[in-house]
C-alpha positions in Angstrom: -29.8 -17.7 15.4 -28.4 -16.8 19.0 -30.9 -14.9 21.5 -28.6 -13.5 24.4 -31.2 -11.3 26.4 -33.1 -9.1 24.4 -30.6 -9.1 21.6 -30.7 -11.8 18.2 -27.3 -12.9 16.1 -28.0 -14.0 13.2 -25.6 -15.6 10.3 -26.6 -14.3 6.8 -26.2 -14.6 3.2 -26.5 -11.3 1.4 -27.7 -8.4 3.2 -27.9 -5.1 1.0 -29.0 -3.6 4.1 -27.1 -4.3 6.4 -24.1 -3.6 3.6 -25.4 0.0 3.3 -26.0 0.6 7.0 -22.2 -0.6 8.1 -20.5 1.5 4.9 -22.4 4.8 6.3 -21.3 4.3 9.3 -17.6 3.4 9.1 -17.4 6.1 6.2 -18.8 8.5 9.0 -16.1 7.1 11.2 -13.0 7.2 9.0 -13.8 10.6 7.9 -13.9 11.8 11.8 -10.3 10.1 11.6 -8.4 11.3 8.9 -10.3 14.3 8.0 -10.7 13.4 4.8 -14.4 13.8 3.6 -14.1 13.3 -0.4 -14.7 9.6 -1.0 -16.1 9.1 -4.5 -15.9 6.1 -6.7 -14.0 6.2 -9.8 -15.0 4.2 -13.0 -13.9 3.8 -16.5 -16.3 2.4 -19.3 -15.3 1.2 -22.8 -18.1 0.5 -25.4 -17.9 -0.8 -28.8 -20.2 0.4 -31.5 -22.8 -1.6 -31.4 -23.4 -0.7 -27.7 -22.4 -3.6 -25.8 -19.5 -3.5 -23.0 -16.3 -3.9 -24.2 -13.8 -3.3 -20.9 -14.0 -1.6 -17.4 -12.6 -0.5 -14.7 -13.8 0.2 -11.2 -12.0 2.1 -8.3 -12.3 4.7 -5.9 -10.6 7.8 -4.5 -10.4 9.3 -0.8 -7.6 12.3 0.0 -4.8 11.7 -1.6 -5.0 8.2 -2.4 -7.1 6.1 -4.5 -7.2 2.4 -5.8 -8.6 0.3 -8.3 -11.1 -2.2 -7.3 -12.1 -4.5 -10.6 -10.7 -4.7 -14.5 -12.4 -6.5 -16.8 -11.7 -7.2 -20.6 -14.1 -8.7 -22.6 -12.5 -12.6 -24.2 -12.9 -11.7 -27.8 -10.9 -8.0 -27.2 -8.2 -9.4 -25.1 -4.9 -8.3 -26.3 -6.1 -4.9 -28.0 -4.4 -2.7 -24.8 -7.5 -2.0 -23.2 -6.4 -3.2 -19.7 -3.4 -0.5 -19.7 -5.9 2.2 -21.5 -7.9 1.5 -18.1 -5.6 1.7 -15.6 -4.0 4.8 -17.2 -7.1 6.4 -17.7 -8.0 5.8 -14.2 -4.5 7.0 -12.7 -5.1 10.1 -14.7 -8.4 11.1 -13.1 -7.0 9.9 -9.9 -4.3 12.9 -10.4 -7.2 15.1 -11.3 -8.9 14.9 -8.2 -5.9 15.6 -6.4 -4.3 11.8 -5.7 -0.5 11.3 -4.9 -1.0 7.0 -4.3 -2.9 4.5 -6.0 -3.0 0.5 -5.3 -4.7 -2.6 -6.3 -5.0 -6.0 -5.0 -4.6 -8.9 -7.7 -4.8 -12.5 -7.1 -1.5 -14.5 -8.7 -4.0 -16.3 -11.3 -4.8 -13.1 -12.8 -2.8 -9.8 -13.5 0.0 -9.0 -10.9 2.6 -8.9 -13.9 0.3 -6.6 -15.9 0.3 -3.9 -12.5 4.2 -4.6 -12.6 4.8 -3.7 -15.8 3.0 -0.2 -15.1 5.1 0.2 -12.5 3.1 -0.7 -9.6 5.3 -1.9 -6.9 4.8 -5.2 -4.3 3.7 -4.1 -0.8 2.7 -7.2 0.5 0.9 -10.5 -0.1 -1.6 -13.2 1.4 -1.2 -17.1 0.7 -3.7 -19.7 1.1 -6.0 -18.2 -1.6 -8.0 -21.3 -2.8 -6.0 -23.1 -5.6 -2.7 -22.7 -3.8 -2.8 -19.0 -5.2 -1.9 -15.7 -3.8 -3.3 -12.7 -3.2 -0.8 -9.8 -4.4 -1.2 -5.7 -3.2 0.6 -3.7 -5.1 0.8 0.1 -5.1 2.2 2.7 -7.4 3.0 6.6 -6.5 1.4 9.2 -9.0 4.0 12.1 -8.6 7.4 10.1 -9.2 8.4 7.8 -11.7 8.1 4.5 -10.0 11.3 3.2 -11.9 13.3 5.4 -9.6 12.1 3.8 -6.2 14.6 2.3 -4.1 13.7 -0.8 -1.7 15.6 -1.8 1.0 16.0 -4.3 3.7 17.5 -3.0 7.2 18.6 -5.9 9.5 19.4 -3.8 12.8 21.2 -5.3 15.9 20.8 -3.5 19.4 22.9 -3.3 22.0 21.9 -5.6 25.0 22.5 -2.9 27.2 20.3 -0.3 25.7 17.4 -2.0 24.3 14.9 0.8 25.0 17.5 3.5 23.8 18.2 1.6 20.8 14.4 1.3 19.9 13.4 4.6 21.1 16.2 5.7 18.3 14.8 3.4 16.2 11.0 5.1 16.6 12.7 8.5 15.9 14.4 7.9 13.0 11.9 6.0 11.2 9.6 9.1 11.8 11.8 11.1 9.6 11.7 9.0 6.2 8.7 10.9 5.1 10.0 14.3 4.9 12.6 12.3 2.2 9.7 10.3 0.3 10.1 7.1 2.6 8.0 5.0 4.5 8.7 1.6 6.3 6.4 -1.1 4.4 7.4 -3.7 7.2 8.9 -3.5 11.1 9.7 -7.2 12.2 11.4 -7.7 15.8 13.2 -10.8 16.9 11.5 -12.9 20.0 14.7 -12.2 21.9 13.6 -8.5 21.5 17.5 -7.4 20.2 16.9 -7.8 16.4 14.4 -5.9 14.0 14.1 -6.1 10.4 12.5 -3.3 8.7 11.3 -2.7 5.4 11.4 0.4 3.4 11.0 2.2 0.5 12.2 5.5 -0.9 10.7 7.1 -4.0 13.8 8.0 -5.5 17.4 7.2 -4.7 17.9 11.4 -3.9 15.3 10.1 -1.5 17.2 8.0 0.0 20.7 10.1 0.1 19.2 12.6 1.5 17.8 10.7 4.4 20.9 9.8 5.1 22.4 12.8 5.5 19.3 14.1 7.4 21.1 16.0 10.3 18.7 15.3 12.7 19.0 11.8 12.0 23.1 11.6 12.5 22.8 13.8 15.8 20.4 11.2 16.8 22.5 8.3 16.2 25.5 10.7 17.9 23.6 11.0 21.0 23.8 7.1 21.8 27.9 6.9 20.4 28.7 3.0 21.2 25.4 2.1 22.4 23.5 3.0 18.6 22.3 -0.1 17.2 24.2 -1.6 14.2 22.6 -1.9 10.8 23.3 -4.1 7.4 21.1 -2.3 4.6 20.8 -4.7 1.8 19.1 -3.0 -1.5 16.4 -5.6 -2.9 13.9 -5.9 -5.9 10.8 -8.4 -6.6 11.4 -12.0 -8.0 
């Protein structure tokens, strides 16, 4: 315990109160953010005959996205399907209540290739989990057929003479890959402050096209002529 005036820290195990008091509050906060005030938690139950718990799922919703917080199969009914039944049954209510996104975190020692093979997509991941895992967040749209999402790499070169042009261009143009079902997963810049590396996904490869050809975006990159940064896009997948 630290005294500092009239005020206490304290280091804690469990604290239901203090749990309760903090979600209020930042649930108070975020809503004030985004607007959204629908927050609800989500949960599927499976129950054999005689009563007992078979499988669940746990998971929430909140505007248009949602996510999936714990699945759990029981050992002796492993291999039955029940972990897709879940997930599907959960995505389904997620559309029901009005949810274009859903995502899940799953450490490497337990399901990332299940989430896969429902077409949940890689977004990121944390190493150093104990065990030498990893810590995998995936995420999966609910309005287009995540087969048909296209991920690229973008390794861009600005000109040394118009570094702030060639980011402000940059800024701009990256602002317009929602309007074509894009959105930039990663945005990496170089120490010497000439190189970025972004990463971006498209739902669909229409998506993409048509981002493209987004008129705004060429008359953008016209504007700069000679001085528009250069950009390699290499098309890449998970492995």
């Amino acid at each position: 315990m630290v005294s500092t005036g009239n005020d206490i820290l304290q280091v804690l195990g469990a604290d239901k109160e203090l749990e309760e008091r903090l979600s209020a509050e930042l649930t108070a906060f975020n809503n004030r953010a985004t607007g959204a005030t629908d927050e609800a938690d989500l949960a599927v139950r499976v129950t054999g005959a005689d009563g007992a718990l078979v499988a669940g799922l746990t998971g929430w919703s909140w505007g248009d996205c949602a996510g999936i917080n714990m699945v759990w199969v029981r050992d002796d009914r492993r291999g039955e399907g029940w972990g897709g039944r879940l997930v599907r049954a959960a995505e389904e209510e997620a559309r029901r209540r009005g949810c274009t996104q859903i995502s899940v975190s799953s450490f490497s020692f337990q399901a990332p290739e299940f989430y896969r093979r429902l077409g949940y997509l890689d977004t990121g991941r944390r190493e150093g989990i104990p065990g030498g895992h990893v810590d995998h967040h995936l995420w999966k749209s609910l309005v287009t057929d995540p087969a048909a999402a296209v991920r690229l790499v973008a390794l861009v070169e600005l000109a040394a003479d118009a570094v702030e042009a060639g980011r402000e261009y940059e800024d701009r143009v990256l602002a317009l890959l929602g309007r074509h079902g894009g959105r930039v997963e990663r945005r990496l810049r170089a120490d010497d402050g000439l190189s970025e590396v972004h990463v971006i996904r498209f739902d669909t490869r229409a998506g993409y096209e048509s981002f493209l050809a987004d008129p705004e975006r060429m008359a953008l990159r016209a504007a700069l002529g000679d001085t528009a940064p250069t950009t390699r896009v290499l098309e890449v997948r998970e492995v």
